[in-house]
SEMISE-820155 format. One record per residue (C-alpha): residue in three letters; z, y, x. Coordinates in nm, 2 decimals. Layout:
N
{"ALA", {Z, Y, X}},
...
This chain:
467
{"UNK", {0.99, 3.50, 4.57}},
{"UNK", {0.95, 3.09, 4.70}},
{"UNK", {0.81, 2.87, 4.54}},
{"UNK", {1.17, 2.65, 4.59}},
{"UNK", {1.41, 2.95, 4.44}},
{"UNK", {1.17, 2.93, 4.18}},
{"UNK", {1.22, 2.60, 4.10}},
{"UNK", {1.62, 2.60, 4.19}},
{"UNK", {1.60, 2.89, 3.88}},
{"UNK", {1.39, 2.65, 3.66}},
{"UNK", {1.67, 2.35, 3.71}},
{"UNK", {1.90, 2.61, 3.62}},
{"UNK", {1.79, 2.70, 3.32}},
{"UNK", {1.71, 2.37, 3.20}},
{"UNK", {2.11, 2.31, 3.30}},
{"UNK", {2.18, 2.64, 3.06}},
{"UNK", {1.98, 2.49, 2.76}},
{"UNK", {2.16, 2.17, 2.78}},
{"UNK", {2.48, 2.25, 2.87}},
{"UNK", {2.51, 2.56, 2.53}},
{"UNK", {2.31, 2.25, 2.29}},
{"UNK", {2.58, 1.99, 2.42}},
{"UNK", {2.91, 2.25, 2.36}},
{"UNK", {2.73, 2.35, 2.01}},
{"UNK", {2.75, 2.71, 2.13}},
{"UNK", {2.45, 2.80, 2.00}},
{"UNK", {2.10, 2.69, 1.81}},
{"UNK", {1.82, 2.53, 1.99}},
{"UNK", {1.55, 2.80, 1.87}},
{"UNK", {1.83, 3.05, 2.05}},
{"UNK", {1.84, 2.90, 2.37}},
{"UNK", {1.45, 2.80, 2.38}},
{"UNK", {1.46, 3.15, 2.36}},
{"UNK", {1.63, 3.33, 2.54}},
{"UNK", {1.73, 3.14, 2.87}},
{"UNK", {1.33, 3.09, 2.98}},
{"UNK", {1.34, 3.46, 2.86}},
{"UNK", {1.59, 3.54, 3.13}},
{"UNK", {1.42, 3.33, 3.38}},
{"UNK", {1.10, 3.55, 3.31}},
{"UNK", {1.28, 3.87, 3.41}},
{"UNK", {1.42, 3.71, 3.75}},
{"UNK", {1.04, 3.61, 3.80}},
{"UNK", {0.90, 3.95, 3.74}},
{"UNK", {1.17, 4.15, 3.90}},
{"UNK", {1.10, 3.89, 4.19}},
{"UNK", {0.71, 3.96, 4.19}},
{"UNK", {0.61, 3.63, 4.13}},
{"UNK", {0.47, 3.69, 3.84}},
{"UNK", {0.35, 4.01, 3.65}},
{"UNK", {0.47, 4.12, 3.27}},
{"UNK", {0.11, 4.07, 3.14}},
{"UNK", {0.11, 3.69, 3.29}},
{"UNK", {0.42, 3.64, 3.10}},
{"UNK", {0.29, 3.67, 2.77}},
{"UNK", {0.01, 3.47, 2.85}},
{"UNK", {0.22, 3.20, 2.95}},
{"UNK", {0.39, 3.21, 2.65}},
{"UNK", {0.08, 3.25, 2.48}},
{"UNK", {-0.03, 2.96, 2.58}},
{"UNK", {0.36, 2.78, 2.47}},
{"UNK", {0.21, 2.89, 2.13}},
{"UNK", {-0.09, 2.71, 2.16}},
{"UNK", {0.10, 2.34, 2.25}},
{"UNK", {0.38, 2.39, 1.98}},
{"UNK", {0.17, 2.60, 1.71}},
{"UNK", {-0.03, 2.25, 1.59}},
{"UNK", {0.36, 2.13, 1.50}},
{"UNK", {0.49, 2.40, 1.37}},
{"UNK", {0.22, 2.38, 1.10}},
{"UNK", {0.24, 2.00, 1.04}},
{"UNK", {0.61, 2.02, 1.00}},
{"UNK", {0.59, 2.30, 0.74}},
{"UNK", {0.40, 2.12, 0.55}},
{"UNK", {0.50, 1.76, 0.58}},
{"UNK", {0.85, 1.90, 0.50}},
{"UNK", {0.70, 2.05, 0.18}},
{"UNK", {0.49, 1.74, 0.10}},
{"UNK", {0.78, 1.48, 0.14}},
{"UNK", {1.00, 1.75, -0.04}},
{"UNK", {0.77, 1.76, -0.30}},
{"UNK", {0.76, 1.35, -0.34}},
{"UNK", {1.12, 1.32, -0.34}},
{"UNK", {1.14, 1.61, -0.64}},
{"UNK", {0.90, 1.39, -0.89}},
{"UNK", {1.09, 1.09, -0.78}},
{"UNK", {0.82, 0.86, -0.59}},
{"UNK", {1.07, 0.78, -0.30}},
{"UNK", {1.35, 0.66, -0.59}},
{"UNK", {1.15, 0.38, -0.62}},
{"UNK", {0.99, 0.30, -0.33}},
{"UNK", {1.36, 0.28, -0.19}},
{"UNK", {1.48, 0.09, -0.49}},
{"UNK", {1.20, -0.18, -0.43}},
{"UNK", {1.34, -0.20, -0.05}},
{"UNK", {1.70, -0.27, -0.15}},
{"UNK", {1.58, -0.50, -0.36}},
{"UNK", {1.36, -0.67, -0.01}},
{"UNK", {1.70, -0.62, 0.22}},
{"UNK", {2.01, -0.64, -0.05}},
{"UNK", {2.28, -0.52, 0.14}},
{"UNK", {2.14, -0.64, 0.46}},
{"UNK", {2.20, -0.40, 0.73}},
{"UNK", {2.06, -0.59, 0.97}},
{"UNK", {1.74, -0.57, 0.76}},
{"UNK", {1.71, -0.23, 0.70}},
{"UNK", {1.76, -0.19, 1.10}},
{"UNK", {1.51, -0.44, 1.15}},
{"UNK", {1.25, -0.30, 0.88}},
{"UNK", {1.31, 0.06, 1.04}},
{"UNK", {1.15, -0.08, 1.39}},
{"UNK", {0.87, -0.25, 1.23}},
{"UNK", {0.75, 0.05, 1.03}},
{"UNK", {0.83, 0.24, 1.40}},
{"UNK", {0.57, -0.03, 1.58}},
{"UNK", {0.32, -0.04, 1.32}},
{"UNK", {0.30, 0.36, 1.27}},
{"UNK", {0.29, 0.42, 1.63}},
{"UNK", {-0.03, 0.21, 1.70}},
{"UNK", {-0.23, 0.56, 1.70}},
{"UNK", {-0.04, 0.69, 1.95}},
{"UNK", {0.10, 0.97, 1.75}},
{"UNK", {0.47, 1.04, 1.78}},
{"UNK", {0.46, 1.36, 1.50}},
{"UNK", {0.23, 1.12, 1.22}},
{"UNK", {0.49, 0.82, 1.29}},
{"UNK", {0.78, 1.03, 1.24}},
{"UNK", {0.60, 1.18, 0.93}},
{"UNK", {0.57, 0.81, 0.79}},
{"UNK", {0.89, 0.65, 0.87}},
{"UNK", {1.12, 0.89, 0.85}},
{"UNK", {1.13, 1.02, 0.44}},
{"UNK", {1.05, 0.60, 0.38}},
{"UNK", {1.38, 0.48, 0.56}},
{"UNK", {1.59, 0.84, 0.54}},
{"UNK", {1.70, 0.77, 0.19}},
{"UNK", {1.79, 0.41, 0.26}},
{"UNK", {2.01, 0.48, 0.54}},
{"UNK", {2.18, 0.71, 0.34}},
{"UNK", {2.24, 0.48, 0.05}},
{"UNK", {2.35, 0.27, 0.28}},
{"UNK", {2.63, 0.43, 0.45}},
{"UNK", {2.39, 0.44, 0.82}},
{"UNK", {2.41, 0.67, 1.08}},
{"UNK", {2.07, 0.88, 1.08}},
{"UNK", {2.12, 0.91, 1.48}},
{"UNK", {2.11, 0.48, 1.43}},
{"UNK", {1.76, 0.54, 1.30}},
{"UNK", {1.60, 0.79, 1.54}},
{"UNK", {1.74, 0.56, 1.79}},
{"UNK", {1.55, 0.26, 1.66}},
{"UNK", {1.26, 0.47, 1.64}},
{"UNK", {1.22, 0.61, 1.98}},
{"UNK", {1.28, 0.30, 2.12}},
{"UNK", {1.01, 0.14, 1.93}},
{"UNK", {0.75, 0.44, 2.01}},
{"UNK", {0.83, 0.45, 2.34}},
{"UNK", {0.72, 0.05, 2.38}},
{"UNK", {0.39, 0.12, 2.18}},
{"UNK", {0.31, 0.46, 2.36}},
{"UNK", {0.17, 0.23, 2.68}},
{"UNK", {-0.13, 0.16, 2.51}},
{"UNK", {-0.46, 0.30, 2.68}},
{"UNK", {-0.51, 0.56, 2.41}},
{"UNK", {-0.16, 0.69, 2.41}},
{"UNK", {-0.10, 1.03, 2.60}},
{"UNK", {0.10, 0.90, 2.88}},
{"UNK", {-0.12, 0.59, 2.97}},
{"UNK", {-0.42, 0.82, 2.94}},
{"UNK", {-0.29, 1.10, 3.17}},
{"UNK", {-0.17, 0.84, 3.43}},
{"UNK", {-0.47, 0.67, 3.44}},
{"UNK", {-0.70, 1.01, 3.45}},
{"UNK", {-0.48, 1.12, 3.80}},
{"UNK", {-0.49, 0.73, 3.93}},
{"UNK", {-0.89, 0.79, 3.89}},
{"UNK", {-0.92, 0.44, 3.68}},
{"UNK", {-0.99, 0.37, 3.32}},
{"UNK", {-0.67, 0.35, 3.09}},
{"UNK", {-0.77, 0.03, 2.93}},
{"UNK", {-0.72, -0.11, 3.30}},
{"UNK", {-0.42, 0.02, 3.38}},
{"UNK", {-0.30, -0.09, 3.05}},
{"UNK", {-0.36, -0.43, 3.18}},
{"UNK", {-0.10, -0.41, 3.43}},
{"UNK", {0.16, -0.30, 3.18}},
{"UNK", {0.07, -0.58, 2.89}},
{"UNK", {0.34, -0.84, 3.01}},
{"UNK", {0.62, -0.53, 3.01}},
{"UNK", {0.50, -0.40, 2.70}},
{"UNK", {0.51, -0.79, 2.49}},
{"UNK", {0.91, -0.76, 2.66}},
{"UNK", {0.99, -0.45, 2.51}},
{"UNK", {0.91, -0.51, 2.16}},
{"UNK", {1.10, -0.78, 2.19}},
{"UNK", {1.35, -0.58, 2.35}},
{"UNK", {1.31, -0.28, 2.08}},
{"UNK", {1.35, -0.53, 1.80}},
{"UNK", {1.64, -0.70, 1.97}},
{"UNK", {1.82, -0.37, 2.00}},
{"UNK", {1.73, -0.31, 1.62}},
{"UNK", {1.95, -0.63, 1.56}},
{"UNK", {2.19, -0.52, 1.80}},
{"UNK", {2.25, -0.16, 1.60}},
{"UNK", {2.21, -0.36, 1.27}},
{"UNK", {2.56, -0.53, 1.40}},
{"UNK", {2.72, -0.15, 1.50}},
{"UNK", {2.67, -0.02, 1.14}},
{"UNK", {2.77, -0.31, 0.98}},
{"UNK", {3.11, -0.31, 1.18}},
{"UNK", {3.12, 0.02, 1.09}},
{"UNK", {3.17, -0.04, 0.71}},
{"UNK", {2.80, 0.04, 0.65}},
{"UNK", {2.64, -0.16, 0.33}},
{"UNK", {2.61, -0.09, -0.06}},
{"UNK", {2.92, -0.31, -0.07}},
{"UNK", {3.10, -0.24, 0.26}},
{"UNK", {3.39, 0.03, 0.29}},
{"UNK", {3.27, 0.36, 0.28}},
{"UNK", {3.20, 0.54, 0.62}},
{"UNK", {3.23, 0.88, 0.69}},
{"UNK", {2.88, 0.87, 0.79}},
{"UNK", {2.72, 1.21, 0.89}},
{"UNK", {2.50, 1.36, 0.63}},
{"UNK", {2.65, 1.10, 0.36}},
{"UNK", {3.00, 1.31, 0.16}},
{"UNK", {2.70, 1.58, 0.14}},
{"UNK", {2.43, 1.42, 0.02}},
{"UNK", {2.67, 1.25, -0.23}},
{"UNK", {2.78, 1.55, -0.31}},
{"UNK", {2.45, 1.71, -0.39}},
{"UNK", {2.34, 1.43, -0.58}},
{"UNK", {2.66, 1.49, -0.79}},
{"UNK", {2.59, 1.85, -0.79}},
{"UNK", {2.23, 1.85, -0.96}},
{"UNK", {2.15, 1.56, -1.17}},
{"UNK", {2.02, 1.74, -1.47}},
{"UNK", {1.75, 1.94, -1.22}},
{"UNK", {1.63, 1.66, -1.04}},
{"UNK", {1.57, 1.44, -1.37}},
{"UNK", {1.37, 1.77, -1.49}},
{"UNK", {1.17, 1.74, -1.19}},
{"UNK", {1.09, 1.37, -1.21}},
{"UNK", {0.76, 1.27, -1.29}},
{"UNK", {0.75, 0.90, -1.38}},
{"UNK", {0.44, 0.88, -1.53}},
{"UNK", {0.26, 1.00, -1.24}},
{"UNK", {0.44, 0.75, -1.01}},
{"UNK", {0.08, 0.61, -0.95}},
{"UNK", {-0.11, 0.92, -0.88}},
{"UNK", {0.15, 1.04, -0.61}},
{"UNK", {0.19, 0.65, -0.46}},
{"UNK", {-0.18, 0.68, -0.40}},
{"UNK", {-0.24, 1.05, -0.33}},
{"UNK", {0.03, 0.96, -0.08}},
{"UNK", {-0.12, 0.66, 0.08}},
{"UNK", {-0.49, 0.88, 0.12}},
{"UNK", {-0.22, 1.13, 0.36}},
{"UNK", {-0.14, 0.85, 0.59}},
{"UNK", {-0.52, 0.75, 0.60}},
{"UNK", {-0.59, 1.06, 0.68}},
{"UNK", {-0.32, 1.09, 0.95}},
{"UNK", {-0.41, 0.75, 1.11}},
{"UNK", {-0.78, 0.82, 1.07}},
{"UNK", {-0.70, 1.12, 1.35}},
{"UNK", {-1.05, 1.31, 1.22}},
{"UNK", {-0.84, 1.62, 1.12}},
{"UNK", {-0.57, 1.84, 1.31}},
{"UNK", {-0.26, 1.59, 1.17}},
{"UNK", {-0.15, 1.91, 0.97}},
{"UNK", {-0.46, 1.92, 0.78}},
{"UNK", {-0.36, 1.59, 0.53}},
{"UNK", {-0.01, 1.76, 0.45}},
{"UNK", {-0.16, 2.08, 0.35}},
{"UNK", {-0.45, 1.94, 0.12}},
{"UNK", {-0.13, 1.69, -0.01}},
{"UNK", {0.11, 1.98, -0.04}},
{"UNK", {-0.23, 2.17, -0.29}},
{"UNK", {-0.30, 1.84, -0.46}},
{"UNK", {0.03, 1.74, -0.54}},
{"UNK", {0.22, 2.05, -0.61}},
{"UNK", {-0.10, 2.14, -0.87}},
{"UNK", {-0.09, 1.80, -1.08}},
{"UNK", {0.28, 1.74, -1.09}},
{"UNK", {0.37, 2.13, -1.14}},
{"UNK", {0.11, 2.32, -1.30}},
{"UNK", {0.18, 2.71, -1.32}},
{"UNK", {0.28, 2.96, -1.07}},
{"UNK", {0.64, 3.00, -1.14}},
{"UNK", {0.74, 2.65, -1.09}},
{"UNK", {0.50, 2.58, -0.81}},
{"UNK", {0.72, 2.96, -0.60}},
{"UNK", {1.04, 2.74, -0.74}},
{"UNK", {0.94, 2.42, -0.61}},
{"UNK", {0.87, 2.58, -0.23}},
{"UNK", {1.13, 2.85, -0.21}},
{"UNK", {1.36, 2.48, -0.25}},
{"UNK", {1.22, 2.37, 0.03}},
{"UNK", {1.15, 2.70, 0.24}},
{"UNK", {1.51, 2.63, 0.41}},
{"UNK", {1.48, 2.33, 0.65}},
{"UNK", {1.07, 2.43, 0.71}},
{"UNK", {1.20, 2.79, 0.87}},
{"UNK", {1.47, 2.66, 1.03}},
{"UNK", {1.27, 2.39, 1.22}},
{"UNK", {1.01, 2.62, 1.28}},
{"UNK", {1.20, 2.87, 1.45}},
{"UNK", {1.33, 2.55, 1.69}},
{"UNK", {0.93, 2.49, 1.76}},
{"UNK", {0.84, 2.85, 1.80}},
{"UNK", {1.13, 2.87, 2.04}},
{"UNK", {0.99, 2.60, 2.22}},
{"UNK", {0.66, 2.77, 2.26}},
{"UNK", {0.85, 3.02, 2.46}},
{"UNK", {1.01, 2.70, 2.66}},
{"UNK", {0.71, 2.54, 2.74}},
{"UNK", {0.49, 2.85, 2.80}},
{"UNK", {0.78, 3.01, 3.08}},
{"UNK", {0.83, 2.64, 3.25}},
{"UNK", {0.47, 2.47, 3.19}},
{"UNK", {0.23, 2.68, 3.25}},
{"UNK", {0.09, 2.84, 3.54}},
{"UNK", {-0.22, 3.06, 3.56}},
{"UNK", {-0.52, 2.97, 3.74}},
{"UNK", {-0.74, 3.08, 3.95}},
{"UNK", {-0.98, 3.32, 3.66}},
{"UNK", {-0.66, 3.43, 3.52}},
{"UNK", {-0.54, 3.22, 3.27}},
{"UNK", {-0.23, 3.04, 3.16}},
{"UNK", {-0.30, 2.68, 3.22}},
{"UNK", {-0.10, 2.34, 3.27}},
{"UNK", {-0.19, 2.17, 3.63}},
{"UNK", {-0.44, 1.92, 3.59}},
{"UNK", {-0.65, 1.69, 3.84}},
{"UNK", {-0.90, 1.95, 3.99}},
{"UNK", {-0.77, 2.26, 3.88}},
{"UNK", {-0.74, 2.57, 4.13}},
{"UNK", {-0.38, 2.74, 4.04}},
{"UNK", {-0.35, 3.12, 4.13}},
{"UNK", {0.05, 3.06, 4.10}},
{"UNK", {0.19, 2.75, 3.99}},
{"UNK", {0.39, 2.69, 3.70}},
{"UNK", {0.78, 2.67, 3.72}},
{"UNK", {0.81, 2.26, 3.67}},
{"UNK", {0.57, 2.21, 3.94}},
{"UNK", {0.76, 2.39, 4.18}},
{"UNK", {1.07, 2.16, 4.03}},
{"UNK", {0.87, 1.87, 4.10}},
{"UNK", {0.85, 1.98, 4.47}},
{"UNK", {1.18, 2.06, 4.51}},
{"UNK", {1.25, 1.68, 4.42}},
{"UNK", {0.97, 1.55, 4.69}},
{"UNK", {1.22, 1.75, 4.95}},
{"UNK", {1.56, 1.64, 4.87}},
{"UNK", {1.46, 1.28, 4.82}},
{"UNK", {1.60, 1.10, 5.08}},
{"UNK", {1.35, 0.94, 5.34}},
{"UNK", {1.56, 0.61, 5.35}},
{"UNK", {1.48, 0.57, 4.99}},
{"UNK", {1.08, 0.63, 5.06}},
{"UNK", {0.95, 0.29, 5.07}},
{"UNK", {1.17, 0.19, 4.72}},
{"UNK", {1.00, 0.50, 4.58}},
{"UNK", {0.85, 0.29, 4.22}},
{"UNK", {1.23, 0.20, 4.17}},
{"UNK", {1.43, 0.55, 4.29}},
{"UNK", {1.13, 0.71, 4.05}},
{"UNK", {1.25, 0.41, 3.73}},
{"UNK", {1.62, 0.50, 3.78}},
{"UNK", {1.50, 0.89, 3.75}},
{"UNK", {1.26, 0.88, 3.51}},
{"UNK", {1.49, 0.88, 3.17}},
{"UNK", {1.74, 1.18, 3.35}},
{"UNK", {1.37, 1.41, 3.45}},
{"UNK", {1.23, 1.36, 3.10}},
{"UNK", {1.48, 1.60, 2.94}},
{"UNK", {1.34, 1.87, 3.23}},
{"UNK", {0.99, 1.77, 3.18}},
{"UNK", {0.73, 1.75, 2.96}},
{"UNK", {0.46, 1.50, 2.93}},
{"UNK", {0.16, 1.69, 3.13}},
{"UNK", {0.41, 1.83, 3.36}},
{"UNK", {0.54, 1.48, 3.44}},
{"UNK", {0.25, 1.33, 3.48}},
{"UNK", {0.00, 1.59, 3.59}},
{"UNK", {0.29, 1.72, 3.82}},
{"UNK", {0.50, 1.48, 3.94}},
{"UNK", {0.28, 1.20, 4.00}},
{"UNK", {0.01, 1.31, 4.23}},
{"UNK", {0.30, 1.45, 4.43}},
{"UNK", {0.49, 1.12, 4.41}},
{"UNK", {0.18, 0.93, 4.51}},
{"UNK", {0.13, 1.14, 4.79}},
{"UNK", {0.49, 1.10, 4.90}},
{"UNK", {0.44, 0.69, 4.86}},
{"UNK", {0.14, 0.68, 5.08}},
{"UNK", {0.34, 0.82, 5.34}},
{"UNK", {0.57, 0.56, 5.35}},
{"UNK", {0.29, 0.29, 5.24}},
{"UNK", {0.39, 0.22, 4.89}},
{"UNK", {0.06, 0.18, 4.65}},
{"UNK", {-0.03, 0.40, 4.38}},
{"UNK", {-0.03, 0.18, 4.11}},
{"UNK", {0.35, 0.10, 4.10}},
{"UNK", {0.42, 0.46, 4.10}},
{"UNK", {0.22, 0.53, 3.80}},
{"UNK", {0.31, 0.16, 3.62}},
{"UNK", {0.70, 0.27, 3.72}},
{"UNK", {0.61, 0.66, 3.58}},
{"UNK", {0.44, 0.56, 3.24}},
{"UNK", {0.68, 0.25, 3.18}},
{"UNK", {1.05, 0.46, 3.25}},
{"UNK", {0.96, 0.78, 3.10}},
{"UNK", {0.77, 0.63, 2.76}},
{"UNK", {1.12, 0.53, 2.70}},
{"UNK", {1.26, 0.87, 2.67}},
{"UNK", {0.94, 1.06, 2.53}},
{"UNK", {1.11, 1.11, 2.18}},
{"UNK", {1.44, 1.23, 2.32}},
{"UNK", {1.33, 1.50, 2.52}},
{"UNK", {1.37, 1.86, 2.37}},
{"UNK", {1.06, 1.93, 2.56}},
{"UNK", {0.84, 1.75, 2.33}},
{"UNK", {0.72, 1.85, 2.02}},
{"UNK", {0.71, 1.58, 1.87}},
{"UNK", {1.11, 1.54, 1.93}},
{"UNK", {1.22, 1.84, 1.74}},
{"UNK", {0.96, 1.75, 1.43}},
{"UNK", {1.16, 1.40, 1.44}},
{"UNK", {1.51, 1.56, 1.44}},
{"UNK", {1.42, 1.84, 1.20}},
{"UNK", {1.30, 1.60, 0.90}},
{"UNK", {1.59, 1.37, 0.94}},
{"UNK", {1.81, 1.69, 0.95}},
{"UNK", {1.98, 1.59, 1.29}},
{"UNK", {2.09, 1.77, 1.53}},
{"UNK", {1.93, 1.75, 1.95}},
{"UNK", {2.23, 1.74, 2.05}},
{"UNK", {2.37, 1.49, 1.88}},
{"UNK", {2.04, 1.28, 1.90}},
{"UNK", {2.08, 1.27, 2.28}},
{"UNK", {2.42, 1.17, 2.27}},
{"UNK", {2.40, 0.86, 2.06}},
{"UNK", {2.00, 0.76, 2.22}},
{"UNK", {2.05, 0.82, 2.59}},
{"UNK", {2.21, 0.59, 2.71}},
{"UNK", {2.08, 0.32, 2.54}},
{"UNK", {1.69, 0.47, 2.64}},
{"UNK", {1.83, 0.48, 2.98}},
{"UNK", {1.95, 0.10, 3.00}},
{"UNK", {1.63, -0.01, 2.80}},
{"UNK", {1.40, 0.17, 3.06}},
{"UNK", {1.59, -0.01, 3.34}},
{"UNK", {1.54, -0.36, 3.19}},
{"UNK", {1.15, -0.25, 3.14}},
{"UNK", {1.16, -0.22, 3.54}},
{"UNK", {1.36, -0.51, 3.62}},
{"UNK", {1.10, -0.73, 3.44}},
{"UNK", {0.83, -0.53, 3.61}},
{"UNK", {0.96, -0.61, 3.95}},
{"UNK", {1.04, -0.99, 3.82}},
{"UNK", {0.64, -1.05, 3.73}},
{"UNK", {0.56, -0.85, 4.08}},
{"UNK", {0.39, -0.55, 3.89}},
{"UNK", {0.65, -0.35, 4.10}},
{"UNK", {0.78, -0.38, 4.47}},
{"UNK", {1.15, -0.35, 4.52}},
């Protein structure tokens, strides 16, 4: 089997994920599953690879989304666990009191928090911090979760260009410079899109309000809000029993020593959530019967968000991965001898063939117009360790510079890092605001597409980027 039928079958499939999450036909976890699973078959049957390489491949899926899977099991029990004794009630009662009924404020607010808690690069620990702060608000509020993952991404995307972010780092590792310098170059385009990401939060703060949003405003029928009304209707009694108001203090602070933790960045991120998850489920619910009743409440958005990230270990591990030359499943880097390569790379050829020569010498703005559309096909080593030594190579044909390439590479596809069911990160985001991909996609993608766009255009404006 070629190398191109194997990456027509990997577009393919990547078509077949999108197009059953788009018509709600089935779960994520479901089609993470069994579509790549297909796609293996067709590979074996056409000896390109072997059944034994297969499960290393998605043995090696395991090992990217594993590290996530944990952290969201037990984030979702620690932030469970907070909202149970009652910590977020006031933390969320001292915000209204900051933004009133000022939807514009809480939009506003919701991209700060996203700028500040992305300074460590970290898409998981961000989404881990803002989400269970602002969740609560937006719902009291009458706002569109969607709105707020929108915000979000947006705002991580713009901070993920620093040098020790995953995307600046990989670019500048295949460019063969140090990240700090190529982070240089994309300073001016970074300053505009925080302003942009902040103007945008203004922007959205004007959609909800329009849309009756507000403590005061007519009542939308916002998702997630007749439910959680309902629920809160449903259970008063349980949730005051479970309210710990005199440890308000102990779980503010025990709280604040998990983000240290997190930002810190000594430990696997998971590691903070479970030694919060011990701590706090000990102090504010001593005994083994309540501490089995406390989980077992929370055991039913942790599995189901699990099973989305284990079936994205078979995903990544069918697509991503390739095995090298001593046997093993690998992803592509700088230097390393592949035995067979992996599916995406042979996508990323595919694309070097059917791009028009004509369009050759504009190759840093045909790549900016792509780069929102390929990063819901790719993921962030793929992209980067795949694409863009074959895009450079292409560019020095036509002799276009390396360094637009990459600056039009990092720049366009930050944008659309956290709306891409190929990152982890994305479904952790999406799983703790109880949101589905589909419907984050919808309501983020074109803006993320539009905001990438301007990103370029003010590249090419300060003469970072040839036309």
């Amino acid at each position: 089997m070629s190398e191109t039928i194997v990456g027509i079958l990997g577009f393919i499939t990547i078509i077949a994920i999108v197009y059953m999450l788009f018509q709600s036909k089935t779960l994520p976890s479901i089609a993470f599953i069994i579509f790549p699973s297909i796609l293996a078959v067709i590979l074996i049957a056409g000896g390109y690879y072997e059944i034994e390489q297969i499960g290393k491949l998605i043995k090696g899926g395991f090992g990217s989304t594993g590290p996530t899977a944990a952290l969201f099991v037990f984030s979702v029990l620690y932030f469970g666990i907070m909202g149970d004794v009652g910590l977020f009630d006031v933390i969320i009662n001292a915000l209204m009191k900051l933004v009133g009924d000022n939807v514009i404020g809480v939009t506003l607010m919701t991209a700060v928090i996203a700028l500040i808690a992305h300074l460590d690069g970290g898409g998981a620990s961000t989404f881990c911090i803002l989400i269970p702060a602002m969740l609560p608000v937006y719902q009291k509020m009458h706002m569109r979760k969607t709105t707020m993952l929108r915000i979000a991404v947006l705002a991580m995307g713009v901070l993920n260009l620093m040098p020790w972010a995953g995307p600046t780092m990989r670019a500048a590792s295949v460019l063969g410079v140090e990240a700090g310098q190529l982070w240089g170059t994309l300073i001016p385009i970074q300053i505009f899109g925080i302003a942009l990401c902040l103007a945008h939060a203004v922007l959205a703060g004007f959609q909800e309000k329009a849309r009756g949003a507000g403590l005061t405003g007519k009542l939308a029928q916002t998702e997630g809000v007749v439910e959680v009304a309902a629920a809160t209707a449903a259970a008063p009694t349980e949730t005051n029993e479970l309210a710990r108001p005199k440890l308000f203090v102990f779980n503010l602070l025990l709280t604040i020593a998990v983000i240290a933790l997190l930002i810190w960045d000594q430990f696997p991120s998971y590691v903070p959530f479970m030694l919060g998850v011990g701590i706090s489920i000990m102090v504010n619910y001593p005994g083994q019967k309540m501490q089995k009743k406390i989980i077992n409440s929370h055991a039913g958005p942790a599995l189901m968000m699990c099973s989305t990230l284990m079936g994205a270990a078979v995903l990544m591990g069918v697509l991503v991965y390739g095995i090298d030359v001593e046997g093993a499943a690998v992803i592509a880097k700088p230097g390393t001898e592949m035995a067979i390569t992996s599916v995406v790379t042979c996508m990323a050829e595919i694309i070097q063939m059917v791009l028009p020569h004509a369009l050759g010498t504009h190759l840093p703005i045909v790549i900016g117009i792509l780069s929102v559309p390929l990063a819901l096909a790719f993921d962030t080593d793929s992209y980067f360790y795949g694409m863009l030594p074959i895009m450079i190579a292409i560019g020095a044909s036509f002799g276009v510079e390396a360094l637009p390439i990459a600056v039009a590479m990092v720049v366009c596809r930050n944008c659309a890092t956290f709306i891409s069911p190929m990152v982890p990160a994305t479904l952790l985001g999406i799983g703790l605001a109880d949101v589905d991909i589909k419907d984050h996609i919808k309501a983020s993608f074109l803006y993320v597409w539009a905001f990438s766009i301007l990103c370029m255009v003010v590249a090419v404006i300060l003469g970072i980027m040839p036309l």
